[in-house]
ZADOKOL-13435 format. One record per atom (N, C-alpha, C): residue in one letter; z, y, x; atom name. Coordinates in pm, 1 decimal. Each point is the difference from the previous one (the first is absolute). Last residue first. Example, Ala and Ser with C-alpha at 12.3 -4.5 7.8 and 13.67 -1.06 7.14 Angstrom:
REM residues 2
{'S',{708.0,-225.0,1285.0},'N'} {'S',{6.0,119.0,82.0},'CA'} {'S',{73.0,109.0,-77.0},'C'} {'A',{-7.0,-572.0,29.0},'N'} {'A',{0.0,119.0,-89.0},'CA'} {'A',{0.0,120.0,90.0},'C'} 
This chain:
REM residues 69
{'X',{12948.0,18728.0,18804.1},'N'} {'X',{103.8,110.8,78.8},'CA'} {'X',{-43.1,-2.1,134.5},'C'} {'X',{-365.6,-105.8,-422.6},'N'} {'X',{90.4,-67.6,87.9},'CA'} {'X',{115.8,136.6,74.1},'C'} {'X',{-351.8,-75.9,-439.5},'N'} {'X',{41.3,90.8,134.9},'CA'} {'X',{125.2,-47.9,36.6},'C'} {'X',{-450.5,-151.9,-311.0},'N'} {'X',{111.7,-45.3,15.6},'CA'} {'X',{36.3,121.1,139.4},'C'} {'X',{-284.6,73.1,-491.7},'N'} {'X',{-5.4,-27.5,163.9},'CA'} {'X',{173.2,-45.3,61.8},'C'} {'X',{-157.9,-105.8,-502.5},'N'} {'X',{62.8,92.0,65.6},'CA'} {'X',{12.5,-3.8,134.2},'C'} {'X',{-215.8,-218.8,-494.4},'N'} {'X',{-43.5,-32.9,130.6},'CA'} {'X',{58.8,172.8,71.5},'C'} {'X',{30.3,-230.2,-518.5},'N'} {'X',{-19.0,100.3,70.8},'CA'} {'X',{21.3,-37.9,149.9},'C'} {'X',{-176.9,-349.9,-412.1},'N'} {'X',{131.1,58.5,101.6},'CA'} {'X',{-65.8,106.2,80.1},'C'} {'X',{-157.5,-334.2,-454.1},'N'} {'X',{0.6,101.8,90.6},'CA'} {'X',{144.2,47.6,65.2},'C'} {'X',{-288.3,-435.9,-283.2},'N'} {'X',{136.5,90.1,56.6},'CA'} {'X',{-42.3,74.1,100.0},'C'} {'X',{-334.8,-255.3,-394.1},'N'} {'X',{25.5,40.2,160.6},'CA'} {'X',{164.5,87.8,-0.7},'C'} {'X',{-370.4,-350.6,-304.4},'N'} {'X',{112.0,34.9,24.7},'CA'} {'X',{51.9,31.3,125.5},'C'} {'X',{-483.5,-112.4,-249.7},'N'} {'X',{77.8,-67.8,148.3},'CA'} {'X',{83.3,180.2,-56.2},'C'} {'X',{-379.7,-137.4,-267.0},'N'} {'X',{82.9,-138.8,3.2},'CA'} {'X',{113.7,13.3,123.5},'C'} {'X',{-203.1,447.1,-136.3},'N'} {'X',{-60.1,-113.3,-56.8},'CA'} {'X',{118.6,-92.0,-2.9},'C'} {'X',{235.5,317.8,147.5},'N'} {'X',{-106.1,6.4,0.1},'CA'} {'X',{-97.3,-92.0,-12.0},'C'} {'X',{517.7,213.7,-58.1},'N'} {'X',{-54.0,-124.0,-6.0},'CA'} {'X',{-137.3,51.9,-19.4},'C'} {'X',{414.3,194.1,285.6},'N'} {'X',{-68.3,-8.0,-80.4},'CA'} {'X',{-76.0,-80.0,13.0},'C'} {'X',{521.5,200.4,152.9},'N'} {'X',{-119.0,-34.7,15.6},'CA'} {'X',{-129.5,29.8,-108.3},'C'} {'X',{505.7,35.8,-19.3},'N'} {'X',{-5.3,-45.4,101.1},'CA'} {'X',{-148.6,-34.7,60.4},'C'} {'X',{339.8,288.0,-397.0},'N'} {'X',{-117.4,-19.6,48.9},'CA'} {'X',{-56.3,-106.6,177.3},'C'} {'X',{475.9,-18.3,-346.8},'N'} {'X',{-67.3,17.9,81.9},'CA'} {'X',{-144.8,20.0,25.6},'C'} {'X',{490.6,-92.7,-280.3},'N'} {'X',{-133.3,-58.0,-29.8},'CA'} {'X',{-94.0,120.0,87.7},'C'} {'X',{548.6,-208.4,-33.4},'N'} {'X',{-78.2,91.9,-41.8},'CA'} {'X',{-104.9,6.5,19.9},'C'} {'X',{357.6,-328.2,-4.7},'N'} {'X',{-77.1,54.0,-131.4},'CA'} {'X',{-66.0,82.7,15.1},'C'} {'X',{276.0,-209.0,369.5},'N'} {'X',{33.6,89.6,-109.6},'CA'} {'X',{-71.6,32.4,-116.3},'C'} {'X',{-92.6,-249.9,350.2},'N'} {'X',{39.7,-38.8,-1.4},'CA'} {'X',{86.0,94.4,-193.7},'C'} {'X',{-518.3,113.5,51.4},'N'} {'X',{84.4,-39.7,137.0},'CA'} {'X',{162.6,-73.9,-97.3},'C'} {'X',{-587.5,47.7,-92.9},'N'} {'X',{186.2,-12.7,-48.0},'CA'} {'X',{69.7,-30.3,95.8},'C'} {'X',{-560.8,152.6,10.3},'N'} {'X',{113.8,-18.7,2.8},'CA'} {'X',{134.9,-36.8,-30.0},'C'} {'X',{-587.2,135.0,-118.5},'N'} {'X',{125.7,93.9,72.3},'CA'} {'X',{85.9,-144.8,-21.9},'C'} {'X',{-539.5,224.5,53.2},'N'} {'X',{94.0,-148.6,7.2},'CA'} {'X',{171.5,25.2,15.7},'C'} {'X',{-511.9,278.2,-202.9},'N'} {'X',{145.2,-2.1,79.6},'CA'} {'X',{79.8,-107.4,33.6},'C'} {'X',{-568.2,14.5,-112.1},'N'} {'X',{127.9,12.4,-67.2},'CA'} {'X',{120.5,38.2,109.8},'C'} {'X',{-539.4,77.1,-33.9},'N'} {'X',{93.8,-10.2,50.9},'CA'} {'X',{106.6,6.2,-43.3},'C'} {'X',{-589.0,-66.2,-30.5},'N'} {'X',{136.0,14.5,-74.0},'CA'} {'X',{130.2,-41.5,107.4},'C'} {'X',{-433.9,75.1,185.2},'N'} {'X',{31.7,124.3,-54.1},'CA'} {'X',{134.0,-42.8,-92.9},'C'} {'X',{-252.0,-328.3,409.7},'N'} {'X',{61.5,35.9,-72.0},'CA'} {'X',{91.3,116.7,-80.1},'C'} {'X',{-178.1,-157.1,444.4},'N'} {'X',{-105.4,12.1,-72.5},'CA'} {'X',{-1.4,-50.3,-178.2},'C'} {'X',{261.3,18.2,456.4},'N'} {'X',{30.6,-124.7,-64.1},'CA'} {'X',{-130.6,50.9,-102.7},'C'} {'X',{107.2,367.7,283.3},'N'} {'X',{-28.1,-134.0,57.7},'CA'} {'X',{-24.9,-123.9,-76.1},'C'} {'X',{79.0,400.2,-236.0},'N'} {'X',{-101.6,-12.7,64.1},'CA'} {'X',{-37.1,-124.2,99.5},'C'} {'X',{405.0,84.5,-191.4},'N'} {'X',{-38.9,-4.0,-119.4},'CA'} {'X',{-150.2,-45.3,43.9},'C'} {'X',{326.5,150.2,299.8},'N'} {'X',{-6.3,-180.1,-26.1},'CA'} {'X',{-75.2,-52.6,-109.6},'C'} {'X',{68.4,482.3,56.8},'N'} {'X',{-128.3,-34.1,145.1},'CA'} {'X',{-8.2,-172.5,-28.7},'C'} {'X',{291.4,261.8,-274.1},'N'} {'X',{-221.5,56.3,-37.9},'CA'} {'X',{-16.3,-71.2,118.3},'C'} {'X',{497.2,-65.8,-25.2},'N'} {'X',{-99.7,-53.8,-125.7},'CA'} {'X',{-168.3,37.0,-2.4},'C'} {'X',{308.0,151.1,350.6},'N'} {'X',{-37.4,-165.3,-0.7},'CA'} {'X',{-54.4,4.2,-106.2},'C'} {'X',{-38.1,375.4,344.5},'N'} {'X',{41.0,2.6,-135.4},'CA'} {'X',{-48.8,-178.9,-63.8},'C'} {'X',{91.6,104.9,434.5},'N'} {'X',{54.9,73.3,-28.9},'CA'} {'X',{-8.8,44.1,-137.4},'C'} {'X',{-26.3,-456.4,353.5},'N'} {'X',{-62.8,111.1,-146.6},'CA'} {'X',{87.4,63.2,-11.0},'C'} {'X',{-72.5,-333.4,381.4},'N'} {'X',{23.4,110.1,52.5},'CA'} {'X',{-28.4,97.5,-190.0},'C'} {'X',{-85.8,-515.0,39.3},'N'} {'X',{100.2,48.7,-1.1},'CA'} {'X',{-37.1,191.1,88.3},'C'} {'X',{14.4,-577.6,-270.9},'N'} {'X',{-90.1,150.7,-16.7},'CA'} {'X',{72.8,90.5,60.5},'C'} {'X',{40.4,-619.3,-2.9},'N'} {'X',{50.4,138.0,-41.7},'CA'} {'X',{-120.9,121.5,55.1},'C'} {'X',{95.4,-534.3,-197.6},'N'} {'X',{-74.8,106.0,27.7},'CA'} {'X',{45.2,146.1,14.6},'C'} {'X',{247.5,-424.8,-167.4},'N'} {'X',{2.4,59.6,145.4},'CA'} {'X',{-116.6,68.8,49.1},'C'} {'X',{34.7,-165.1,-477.3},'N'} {'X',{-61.4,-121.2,90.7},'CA'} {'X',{61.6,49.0,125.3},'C'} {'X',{115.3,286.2,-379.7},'N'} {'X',{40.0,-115.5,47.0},'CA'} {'X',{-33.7,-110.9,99.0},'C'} {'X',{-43.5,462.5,130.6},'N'} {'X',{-29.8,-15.9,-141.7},'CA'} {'X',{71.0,-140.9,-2.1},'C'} {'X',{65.9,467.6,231.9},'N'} {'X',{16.6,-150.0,71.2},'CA'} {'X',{-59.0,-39.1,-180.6},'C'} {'X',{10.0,525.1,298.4},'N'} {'X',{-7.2,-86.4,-130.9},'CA'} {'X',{-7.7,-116.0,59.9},'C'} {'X',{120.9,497.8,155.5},'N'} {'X',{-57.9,-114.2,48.3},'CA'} {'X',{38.2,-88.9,-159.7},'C'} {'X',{16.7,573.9,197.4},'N'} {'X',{44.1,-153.8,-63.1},'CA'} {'X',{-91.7,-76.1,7.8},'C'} {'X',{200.6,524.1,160.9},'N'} {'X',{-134.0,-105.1,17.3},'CA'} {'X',{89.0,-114.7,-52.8},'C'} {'X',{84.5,583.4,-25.7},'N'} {'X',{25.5,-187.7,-50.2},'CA'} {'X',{-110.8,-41.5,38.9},'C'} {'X',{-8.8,432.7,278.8},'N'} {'X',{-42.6,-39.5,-149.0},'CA'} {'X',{12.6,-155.7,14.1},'C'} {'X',{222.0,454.5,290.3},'N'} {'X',{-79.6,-119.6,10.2},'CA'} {'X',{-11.3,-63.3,-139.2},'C'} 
């Protein structure tokens, strides 16, 4: 089965069933430049966590069917 992700931008707009986020959020938002948005966690270490498109900053999360017992 193929990663599906979802995006939240800052306002709480979210995007969601992409399987390839950067070309498809790139397209929705109707915007070609795309930066990386990355991270610092508690520890110093420095993270890809998203991306910045025009004016709107998006986090991405991988989206995993849920299976119950």
């Amino acid at each position: 089965m193929k990663k599906l992700y979802m995006a939240i931008d800052q306002y709480g707009q979210t995007y969601h069933s992409l399987i390839n986020p950067r070309k498809e959020l790139s397209e929705i938002i109707g915007n070609k430049h795309v930066e990386k948005l990355y991270q610092d966690d508690v520890h110093g270490n420095t993270f890809h966590m998203g991306y910045v498109i025009g004016s709107l900053w998006l986090t991405l999360y991988e989206v995993t069917p849920y299976r119950g017992k």
